[in-house]
DODRENDREN-203268 format. One record per atom (N, C-alpha, C): x, y, z; residue in three letters. Coordinates in steps of 0.02 Angstrom, whole numbers, plus 32768, in hexadecimal, padded with zeros to 4 digits. Each point is the difference from the previous one (the first is absolute). Last residue first. Layout:
BEGIN
X Y Z ALA $
...
//
This chain:
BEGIN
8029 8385 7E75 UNK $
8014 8027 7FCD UNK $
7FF3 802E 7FCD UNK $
800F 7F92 8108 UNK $
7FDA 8005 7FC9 UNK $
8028 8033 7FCE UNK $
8034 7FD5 80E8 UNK $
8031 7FE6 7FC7 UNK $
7FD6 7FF2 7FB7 UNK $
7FC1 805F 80DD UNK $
8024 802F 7FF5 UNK $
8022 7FE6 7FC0 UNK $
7F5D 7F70 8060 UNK $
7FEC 804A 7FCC UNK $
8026 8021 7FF9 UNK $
8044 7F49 80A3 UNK $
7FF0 7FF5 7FB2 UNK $
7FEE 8032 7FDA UNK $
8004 8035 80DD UNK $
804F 8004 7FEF UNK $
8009 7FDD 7F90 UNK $
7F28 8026 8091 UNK $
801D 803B 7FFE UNK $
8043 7FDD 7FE6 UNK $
7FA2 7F53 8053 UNK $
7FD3 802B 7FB1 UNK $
8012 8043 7FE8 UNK $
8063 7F8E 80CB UNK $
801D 7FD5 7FCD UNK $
7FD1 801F 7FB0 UNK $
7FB0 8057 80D8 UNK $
8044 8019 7FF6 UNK $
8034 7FE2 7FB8 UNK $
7F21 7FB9 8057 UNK $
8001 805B 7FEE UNK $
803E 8008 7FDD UNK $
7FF0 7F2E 806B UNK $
7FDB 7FFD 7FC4 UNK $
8009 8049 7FE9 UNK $
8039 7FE7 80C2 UNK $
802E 7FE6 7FE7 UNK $
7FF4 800A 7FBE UNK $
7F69 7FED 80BD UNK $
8014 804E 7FE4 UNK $
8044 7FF5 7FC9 UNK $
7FB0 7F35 805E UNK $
7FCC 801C 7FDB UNK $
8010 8049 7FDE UNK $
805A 7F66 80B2 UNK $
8031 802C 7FD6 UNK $
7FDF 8000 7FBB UNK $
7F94 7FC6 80EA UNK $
803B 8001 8006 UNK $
8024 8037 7FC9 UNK $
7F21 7F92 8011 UNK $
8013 8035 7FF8 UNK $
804F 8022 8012 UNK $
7FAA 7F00 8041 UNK $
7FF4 8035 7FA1 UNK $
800E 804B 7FF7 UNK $
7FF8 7F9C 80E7 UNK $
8031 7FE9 7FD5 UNK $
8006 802B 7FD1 UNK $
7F4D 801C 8061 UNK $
8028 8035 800B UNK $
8042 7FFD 7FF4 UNK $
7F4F 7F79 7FDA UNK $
7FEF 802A 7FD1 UNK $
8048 8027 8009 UNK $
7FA1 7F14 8008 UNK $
8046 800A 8024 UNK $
7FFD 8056 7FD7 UNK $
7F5A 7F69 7FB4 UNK $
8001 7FED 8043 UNK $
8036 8022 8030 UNK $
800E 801A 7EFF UNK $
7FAB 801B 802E UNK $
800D 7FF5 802F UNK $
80C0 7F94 7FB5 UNK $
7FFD 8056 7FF4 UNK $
7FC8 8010 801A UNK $
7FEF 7F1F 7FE7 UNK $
802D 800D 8038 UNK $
8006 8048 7FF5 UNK $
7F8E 7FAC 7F4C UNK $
7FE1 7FFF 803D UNK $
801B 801D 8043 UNK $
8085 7FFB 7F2F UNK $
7FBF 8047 8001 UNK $
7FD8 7FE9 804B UNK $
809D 7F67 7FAC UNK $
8029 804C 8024 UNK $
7FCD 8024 8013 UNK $
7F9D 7F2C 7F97 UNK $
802E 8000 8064 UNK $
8009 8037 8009 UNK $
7FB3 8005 7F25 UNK $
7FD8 7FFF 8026 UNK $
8016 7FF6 8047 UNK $
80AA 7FDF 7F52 UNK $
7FDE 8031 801A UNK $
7FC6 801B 803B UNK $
80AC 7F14 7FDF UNK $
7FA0 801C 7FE5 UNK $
8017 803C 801F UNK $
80CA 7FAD 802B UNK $
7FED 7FE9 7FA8 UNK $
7FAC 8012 7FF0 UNK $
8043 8008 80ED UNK $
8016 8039 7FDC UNK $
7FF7 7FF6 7FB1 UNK $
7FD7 7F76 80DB UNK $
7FFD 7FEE 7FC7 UNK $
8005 8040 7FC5 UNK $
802C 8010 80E5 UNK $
8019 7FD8 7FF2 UNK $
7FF2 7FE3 7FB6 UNK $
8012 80E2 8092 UNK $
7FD8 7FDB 7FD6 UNK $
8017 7FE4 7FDC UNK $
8094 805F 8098 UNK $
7FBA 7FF4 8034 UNK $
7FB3 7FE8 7FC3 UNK $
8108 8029 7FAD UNK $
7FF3 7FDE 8048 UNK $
7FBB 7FF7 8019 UNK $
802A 8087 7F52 UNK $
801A 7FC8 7FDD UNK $
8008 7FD1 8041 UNK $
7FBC 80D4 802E UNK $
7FDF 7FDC 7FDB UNK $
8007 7FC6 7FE2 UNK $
809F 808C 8056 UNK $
7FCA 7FDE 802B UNK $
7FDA 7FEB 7FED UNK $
8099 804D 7F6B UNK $
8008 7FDB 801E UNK $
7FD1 7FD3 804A UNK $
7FC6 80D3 7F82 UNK $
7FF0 7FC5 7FE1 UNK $
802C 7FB5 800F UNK $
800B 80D9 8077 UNK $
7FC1 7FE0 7FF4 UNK $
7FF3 7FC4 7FDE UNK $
80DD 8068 800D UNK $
7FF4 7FF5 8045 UNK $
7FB9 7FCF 7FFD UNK $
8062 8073 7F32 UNK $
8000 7FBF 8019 UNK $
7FF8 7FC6 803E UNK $
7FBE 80E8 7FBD UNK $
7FF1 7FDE 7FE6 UNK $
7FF7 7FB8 8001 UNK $
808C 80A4 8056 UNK $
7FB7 8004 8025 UNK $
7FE2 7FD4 7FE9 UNK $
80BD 803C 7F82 UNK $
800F 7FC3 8046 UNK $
7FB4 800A 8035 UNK $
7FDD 8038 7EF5 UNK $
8029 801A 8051 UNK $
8006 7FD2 801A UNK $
7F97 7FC7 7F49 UNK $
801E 803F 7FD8 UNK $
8046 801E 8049 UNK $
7F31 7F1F 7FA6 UNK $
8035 8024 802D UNK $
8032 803D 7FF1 UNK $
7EE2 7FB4 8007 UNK $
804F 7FF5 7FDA UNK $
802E 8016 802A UNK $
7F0A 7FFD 8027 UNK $
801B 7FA9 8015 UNK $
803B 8009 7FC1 UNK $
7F50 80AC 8097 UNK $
803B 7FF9 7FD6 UNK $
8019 7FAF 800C UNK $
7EFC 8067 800E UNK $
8030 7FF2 801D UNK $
8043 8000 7FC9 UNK $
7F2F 80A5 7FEA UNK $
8002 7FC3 7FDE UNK $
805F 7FDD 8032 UNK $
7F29 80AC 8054 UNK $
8052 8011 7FE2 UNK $
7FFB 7FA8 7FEB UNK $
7F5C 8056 809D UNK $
7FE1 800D 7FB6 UNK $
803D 800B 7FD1 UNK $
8014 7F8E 80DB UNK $
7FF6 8044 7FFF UNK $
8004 8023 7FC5 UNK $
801F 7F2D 7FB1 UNK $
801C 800F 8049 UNK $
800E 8055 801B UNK $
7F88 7F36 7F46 UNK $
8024 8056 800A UNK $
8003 7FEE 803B UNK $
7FED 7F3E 7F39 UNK $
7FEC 8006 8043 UNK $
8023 8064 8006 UNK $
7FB8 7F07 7F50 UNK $
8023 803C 800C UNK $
7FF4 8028 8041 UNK $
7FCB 7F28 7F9E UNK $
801F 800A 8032 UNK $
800E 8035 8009 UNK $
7FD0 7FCA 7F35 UNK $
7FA1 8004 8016 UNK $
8027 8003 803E UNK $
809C 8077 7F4E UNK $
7FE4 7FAD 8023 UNK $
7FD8 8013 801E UNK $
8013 80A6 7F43 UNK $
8018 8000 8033 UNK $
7FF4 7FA4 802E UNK $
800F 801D 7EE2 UNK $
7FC4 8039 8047 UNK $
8047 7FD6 8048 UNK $
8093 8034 7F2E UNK $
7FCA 7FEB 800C UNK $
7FCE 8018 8038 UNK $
8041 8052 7F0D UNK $
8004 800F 803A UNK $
7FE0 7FDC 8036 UNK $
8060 8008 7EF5 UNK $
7FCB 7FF4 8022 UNK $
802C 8007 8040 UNK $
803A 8051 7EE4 UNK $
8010 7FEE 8043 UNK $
7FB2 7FFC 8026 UNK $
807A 8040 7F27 UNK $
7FD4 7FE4 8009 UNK $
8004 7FE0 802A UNK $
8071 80E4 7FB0 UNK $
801D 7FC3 7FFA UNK $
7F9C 7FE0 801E UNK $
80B1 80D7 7FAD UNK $
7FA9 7FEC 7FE7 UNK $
7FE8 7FB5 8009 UNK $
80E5 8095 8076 UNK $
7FE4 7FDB 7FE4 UNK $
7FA1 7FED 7FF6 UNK $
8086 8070 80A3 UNK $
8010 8033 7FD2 UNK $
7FD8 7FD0 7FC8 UNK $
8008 7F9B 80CB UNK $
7FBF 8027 7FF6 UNK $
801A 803B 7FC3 UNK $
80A8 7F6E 8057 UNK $
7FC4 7FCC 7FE0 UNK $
7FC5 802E 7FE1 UNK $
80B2 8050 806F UNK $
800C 7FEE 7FE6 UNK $
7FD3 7FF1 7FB7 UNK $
7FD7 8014 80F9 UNK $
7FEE 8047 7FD7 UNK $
801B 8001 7FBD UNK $
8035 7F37 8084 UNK $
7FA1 800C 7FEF UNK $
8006 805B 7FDA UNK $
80BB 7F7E 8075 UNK $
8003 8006 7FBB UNK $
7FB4 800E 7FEA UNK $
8098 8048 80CA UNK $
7FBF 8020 7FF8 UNK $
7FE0 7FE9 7FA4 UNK $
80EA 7FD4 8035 UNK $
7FF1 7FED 8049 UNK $
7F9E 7FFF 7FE4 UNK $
80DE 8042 7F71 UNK $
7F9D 7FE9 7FFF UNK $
7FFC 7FED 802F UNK $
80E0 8099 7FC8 UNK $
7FCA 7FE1 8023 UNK $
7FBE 7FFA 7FF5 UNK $
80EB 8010 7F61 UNK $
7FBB 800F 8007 UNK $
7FD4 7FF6 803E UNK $
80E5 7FCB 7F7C UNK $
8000 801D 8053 UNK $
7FBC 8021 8016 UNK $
8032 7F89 7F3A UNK $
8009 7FC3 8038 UNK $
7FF2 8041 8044 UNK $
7F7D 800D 7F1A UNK $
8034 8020 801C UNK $
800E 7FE4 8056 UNK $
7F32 7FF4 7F4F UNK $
8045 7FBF 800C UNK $
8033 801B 8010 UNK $
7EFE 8041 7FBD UNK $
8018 7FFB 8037 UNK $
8039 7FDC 8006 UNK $
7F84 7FEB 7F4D UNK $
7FE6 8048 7FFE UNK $
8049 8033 8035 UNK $
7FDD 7F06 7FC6 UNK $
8022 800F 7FDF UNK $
7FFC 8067 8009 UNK $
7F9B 7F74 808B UNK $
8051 7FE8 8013 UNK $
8013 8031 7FC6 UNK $
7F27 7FD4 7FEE UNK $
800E 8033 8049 UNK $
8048 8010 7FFE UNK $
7FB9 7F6D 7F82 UNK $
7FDB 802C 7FDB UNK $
8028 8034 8038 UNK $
801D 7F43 8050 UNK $
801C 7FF0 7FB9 UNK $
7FF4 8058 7FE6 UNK $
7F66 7F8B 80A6 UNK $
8043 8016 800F UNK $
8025 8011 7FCB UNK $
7F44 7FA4 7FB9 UNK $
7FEF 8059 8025 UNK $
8042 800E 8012 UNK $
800B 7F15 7FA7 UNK $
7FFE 8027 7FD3 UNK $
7FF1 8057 8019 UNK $
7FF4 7F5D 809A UNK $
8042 8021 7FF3 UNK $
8015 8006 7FBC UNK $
7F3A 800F 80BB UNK $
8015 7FE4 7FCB UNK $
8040 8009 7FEC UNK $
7F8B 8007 80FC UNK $
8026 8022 7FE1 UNK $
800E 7FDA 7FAE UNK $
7F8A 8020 8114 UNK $
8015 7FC8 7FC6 UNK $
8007 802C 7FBB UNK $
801D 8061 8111 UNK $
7FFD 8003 7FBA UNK $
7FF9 7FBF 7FCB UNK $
7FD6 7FEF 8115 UNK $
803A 8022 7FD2 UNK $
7FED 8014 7FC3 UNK $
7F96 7FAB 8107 UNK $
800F 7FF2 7FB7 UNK $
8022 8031 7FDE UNK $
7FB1 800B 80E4 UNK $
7FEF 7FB5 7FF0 UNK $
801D 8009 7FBB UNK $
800B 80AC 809C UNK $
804A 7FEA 7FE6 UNK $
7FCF 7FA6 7FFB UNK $
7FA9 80E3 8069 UNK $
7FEF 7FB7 8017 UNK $
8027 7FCC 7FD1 UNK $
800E 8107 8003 UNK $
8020 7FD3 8033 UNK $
8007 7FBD 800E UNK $
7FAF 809D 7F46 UNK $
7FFF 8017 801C UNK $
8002 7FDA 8051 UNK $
7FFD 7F83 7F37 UNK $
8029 8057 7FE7 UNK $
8003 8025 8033 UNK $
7F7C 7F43 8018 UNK $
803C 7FF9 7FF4 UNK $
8026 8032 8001 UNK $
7F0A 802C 7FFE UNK $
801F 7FD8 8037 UNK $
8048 7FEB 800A UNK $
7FAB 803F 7F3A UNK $
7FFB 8045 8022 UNK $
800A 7FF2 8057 UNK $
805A 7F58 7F2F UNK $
7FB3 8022 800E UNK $
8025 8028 803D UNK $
8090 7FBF 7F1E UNK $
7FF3 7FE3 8057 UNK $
7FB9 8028 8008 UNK $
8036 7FED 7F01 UNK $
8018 802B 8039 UNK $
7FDD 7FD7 8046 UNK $
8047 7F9A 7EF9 UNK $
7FD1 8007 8040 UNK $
8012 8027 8039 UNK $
803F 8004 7EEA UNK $
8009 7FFA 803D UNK $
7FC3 7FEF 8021 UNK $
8008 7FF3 7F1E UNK $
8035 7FFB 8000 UNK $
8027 8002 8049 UNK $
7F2D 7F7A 7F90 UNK $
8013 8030 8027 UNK $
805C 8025 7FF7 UNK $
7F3B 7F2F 7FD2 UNK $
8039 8023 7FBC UNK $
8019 8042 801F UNK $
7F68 7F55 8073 UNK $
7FDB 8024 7FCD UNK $
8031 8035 7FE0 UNK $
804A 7F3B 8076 UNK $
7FBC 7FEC 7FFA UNK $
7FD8 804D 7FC4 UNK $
80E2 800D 806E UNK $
7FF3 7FC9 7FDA UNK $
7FC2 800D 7FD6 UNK $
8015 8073 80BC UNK $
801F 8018 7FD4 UNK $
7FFE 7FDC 7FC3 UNK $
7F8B 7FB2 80BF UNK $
7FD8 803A 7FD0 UNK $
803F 8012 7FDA UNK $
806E 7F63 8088 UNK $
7FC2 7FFD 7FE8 UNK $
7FCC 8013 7FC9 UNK $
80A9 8046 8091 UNK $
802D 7FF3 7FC6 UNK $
7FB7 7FD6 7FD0 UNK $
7FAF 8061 80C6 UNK $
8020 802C 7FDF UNK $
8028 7FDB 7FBF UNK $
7FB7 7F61 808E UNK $
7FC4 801C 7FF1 UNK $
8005 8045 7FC1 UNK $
80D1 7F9D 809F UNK $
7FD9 7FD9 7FBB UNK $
7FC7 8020 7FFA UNK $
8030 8068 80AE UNK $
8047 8014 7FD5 UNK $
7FDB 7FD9 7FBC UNK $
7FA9 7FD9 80C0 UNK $
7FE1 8048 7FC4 UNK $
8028 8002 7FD7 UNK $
802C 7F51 8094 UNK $
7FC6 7FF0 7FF1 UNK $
7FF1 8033 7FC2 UNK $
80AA 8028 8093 UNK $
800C 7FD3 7FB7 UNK $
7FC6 7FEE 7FD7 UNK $
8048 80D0 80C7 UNK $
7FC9 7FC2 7FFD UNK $
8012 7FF1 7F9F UNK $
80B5 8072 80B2 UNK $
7FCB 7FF5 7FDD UNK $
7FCF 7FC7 7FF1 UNK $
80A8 8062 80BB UNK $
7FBF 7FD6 800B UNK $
7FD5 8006 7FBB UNK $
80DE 8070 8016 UNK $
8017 7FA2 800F UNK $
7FA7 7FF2 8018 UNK $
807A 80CC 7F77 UNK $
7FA1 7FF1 8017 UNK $
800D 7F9F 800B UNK $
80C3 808D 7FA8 UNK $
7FF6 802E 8031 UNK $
7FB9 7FFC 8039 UNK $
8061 7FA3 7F21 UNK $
8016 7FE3 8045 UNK $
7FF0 8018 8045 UNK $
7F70 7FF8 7F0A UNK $
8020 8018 8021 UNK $
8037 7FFA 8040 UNK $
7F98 7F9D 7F09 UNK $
7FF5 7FFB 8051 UNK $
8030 8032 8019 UNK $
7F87 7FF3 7EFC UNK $
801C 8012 8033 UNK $
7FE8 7FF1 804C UNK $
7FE2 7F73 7F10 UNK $
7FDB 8029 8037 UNK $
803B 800B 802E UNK $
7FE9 7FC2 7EF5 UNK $
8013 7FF4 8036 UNK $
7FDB 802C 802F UNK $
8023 7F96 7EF2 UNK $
7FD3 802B 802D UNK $
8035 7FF7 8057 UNK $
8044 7FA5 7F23 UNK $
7FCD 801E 7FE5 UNK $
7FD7 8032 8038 UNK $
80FE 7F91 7FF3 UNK $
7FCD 8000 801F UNK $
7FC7 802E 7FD0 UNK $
80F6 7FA7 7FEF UNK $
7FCF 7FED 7FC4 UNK $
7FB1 7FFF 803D UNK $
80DF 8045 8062 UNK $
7FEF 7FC2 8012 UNK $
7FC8 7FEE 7FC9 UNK $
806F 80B4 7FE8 UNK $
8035 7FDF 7FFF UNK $
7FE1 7FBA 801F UNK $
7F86 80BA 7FEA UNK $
8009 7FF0 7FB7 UNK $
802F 7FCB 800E UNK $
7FAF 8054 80CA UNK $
7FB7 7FE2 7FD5 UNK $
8030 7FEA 7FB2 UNK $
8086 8085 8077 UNK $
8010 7FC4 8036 UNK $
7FBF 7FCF 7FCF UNK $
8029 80DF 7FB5 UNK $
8029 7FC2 7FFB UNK $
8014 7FD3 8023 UNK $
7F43 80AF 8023 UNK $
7FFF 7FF5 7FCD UNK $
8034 7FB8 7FD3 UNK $
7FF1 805B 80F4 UNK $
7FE0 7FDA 7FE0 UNK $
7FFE 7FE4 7FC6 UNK $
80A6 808D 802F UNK $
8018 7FBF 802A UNK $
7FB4 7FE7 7FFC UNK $
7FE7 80CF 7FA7 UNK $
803C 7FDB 7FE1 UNK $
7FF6 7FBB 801D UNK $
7F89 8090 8086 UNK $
7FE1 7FEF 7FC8 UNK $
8024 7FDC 7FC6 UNK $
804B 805F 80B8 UNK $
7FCE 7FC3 8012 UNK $
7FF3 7FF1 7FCC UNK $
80D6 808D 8038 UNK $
7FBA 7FFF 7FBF UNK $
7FED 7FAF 8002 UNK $
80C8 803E 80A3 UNK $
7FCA 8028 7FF5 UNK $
7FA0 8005 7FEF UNK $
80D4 7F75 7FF2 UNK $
8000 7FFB 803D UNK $
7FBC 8045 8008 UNK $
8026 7F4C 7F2E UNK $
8002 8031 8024 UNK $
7FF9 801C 8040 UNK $
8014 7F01 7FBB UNK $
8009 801A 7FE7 UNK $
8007 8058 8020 UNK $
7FEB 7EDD 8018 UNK $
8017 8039 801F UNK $
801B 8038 7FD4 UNK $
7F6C 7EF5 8037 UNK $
8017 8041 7FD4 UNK $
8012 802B 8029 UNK $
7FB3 7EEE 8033 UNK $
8034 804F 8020 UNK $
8011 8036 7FB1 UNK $
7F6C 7EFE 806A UNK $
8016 8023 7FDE UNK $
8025 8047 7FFC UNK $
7FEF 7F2A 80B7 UNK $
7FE2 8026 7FDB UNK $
802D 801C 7FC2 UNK $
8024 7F69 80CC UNK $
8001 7FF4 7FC0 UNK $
7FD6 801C 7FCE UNK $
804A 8032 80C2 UNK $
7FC6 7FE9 8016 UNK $
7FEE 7FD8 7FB7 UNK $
80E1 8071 8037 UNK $
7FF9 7FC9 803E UNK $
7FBD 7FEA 7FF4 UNK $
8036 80A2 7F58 UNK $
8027 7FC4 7FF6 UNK $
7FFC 7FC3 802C UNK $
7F9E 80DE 8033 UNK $
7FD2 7FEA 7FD0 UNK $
802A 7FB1 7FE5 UNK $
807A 808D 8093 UNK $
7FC2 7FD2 801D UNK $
7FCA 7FE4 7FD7 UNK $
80C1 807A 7FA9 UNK $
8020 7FCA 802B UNK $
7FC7 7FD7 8015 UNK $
7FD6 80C7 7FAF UNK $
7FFB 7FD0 7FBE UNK $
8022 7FC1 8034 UNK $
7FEC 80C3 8076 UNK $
7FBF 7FED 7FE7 UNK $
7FF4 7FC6 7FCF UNK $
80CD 8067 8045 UNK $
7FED 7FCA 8042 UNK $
7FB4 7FDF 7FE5 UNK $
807E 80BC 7F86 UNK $
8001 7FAA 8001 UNK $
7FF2 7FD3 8027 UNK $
7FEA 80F7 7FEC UNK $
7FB5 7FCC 7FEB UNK $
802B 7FB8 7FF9 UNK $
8087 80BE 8028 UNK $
7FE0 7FF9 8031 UNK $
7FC5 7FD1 8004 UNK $
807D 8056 7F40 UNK $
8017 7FB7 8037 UNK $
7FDE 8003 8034 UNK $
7F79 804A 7F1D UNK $
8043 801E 803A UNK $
8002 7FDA 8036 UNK $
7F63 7FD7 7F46 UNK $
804E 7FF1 7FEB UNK $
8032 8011 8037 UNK $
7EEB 7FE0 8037 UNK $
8018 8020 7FDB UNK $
804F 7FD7 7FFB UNK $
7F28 7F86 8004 UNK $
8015 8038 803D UNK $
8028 801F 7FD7 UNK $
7F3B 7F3A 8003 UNK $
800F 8040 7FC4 UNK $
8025 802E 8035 UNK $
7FB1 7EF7 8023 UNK $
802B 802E 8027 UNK $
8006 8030 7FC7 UNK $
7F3A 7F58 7FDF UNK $
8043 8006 7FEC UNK $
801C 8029 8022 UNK $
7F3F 7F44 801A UNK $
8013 8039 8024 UNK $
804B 8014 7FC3 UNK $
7EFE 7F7C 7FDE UNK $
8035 7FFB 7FFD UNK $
803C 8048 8019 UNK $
7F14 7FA2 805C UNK $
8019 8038 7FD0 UNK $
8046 7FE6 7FFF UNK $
7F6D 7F84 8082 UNK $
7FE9 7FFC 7FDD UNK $
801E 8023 7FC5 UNK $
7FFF 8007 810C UNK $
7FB7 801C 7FCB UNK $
800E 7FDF 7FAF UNK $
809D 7FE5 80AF UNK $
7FD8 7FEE 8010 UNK $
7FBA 800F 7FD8 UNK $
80DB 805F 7FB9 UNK $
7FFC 7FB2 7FF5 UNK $
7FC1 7FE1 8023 UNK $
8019 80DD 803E UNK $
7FFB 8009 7FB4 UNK $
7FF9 7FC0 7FDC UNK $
803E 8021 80ED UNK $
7FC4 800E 7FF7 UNK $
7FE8 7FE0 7FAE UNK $
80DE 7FF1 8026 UNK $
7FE7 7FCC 8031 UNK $
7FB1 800C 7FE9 UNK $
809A 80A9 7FDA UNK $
7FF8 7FD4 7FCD UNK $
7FDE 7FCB 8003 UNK $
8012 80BB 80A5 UNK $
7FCF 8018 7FB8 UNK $
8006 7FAB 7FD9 UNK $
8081 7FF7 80C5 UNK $
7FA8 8001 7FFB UNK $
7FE7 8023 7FD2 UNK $
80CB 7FFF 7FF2 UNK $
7FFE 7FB9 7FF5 UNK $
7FB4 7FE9 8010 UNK $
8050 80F4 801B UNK $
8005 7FDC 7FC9 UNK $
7FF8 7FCB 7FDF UNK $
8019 8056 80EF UNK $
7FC6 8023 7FDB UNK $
7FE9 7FDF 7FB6 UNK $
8094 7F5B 8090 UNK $
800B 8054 7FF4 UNK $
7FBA 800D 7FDB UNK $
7FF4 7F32 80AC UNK $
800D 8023 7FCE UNK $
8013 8033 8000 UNK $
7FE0 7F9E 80C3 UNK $
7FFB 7FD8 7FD8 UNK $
8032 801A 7FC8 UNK $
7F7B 8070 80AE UNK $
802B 7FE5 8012 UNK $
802E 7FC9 7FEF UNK $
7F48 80AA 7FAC UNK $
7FDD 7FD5 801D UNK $
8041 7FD1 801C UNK $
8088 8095 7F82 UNK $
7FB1 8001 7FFB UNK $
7FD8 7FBB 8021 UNK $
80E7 80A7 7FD8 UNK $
7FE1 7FBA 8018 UNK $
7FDE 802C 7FF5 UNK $
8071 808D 7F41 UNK $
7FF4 7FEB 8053 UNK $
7FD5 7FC1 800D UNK $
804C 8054 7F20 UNK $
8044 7FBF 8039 UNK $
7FDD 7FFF 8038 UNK $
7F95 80AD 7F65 UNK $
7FF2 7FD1 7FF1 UNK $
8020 7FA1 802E UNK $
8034 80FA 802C UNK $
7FA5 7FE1 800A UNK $
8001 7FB6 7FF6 UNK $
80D1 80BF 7FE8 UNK $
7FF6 7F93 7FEF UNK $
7FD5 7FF5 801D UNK $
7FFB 80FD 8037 UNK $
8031 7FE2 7FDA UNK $
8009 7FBB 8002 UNK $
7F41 80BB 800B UNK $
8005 7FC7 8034 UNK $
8042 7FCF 7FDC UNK $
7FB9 80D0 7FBA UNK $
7FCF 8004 8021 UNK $
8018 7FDD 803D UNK $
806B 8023 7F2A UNK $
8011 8028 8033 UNK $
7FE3 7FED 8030 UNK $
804D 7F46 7F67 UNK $
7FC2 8013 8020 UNK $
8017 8036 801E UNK $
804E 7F24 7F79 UNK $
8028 8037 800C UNK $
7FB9 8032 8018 UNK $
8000 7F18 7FAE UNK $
801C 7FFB 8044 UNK $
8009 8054 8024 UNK $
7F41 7F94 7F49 UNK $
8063 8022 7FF1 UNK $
8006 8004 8059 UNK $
7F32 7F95 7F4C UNK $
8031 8002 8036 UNK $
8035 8019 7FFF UNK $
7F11 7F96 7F8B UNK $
801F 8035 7FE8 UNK $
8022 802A 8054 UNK $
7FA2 7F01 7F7D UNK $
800D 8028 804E UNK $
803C 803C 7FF0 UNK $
7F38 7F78 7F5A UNK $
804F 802A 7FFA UNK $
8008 801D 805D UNK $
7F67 7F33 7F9D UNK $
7FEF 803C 8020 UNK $
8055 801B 7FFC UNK $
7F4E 7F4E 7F51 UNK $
8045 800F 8039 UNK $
7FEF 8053 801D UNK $
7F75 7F07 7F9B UNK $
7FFF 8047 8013 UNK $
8041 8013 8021 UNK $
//
């Protein structure tokens, strides 16, 4: 199973997210890859061609990973020929931006894709909406289809799902984890988009120690409410800024 770590250094939000420490150790980045190798998924670095991403391929070279680098834009390109250039049949999007995904789902998703001929798996409604356990699994015969509709380098797919949905395509959705949890009936934020962001989830990466089980974050979140709510409103704001890029 491989997972495309889909990464660019370049960010209005939060500029090289990706370079910042993390848990005091690592860059943000090396704990996506670290994670990604602990579960089981083969990791590839998918970043873009602009120099600013060489540091990205530099580190994918220090972990002895794999490294594509294609559009700095069109997600969907730089999927599409990162899957053709490595003779991939399927893959699952990781995000860099979700250093607590859960791998466990991630496979399960590449899973059902497989398993019953899919062309996508959309994240569940828990994910999508802060709790950042999982990504897209993705065919790349669907990619392909998409790519060819969609291939203009200066194209932003950031938002590649509305993409996807122009398409008559055969897709599953997954259910939500049995851990799932609200926090003041608001679903917690576990991505990173702000330096608020990273404030939280760096602590986190300190005070729950076995962080690789979900179930830890979610417990410690219940128990710690007023923590949790911290940058929950965040969520509003990062959904508002995505819809403005629908198409």
């Amino acid at each position: 199973m491989t997972g495309l770590i889909t990464v660019r250094t370049s960010s209005s939000r939060f500029p090289e997210k990706c370079l910042s420490r993390f848990n005091n150790d690592n860059t943000i980045i090396e704990h996506i890859i670290n994670r990604t190798k602990f579960f089981g998924i083969e990791p590839i670095i998918c970043t873009s061609i602009s120099k600013s991403d060489d540091i990205l391929e530099k580190i994918a070279i220090q972990n002895n990973i794999k490294v594509f680098r294609g559009s700095l834009d069109n997600k969907i390109s730089r999927w599409y020929h990162c899957a053709k250039y490595f003779s991939l049949d399927n893959f699952h999007n990781i995000d860099a931006d979700d250093p607590f995904f859960d791998g466990y789902r991630m496979k399960e998703s590449l899973s059902l894709l497989q398993n019953e001929k899919l062309d996508y798996v959309k994240p569940s409604n828990y994910s999508n909406n802060g709790g950042a356990t999982e990504g897209y699994s993705i065919s790349t015969g669907f990619i392909q289809k998409v790519y060819n509709s969609y291939n203009a380098d200066n194209l932003d797919t950031e938002m590649a799902v509305y993409y996807f949905e122009k398409f008559n395509s055969n897709f599953k959705t997954m259910i939500d984890p049995e851990y799932s949890i609200t926090i003041n009936n608001k679903i917690p934020r576990l991505t990173l988009d702000y330096f608020e962001d990273y404030i939280f989830l760096n602590h986190l990466s300190f005070v729950v120690k076995n962080n690789l089980k979900r179930r830890e974050i979610e417990q410690y979140l219940i128990k710690n409410i007023n923590f949790s709510d911290l940058n929950i409103h965040l969520n509003e704001l990062w959904k508002k800024k995505q819809l403005s890029k629908k198409i």
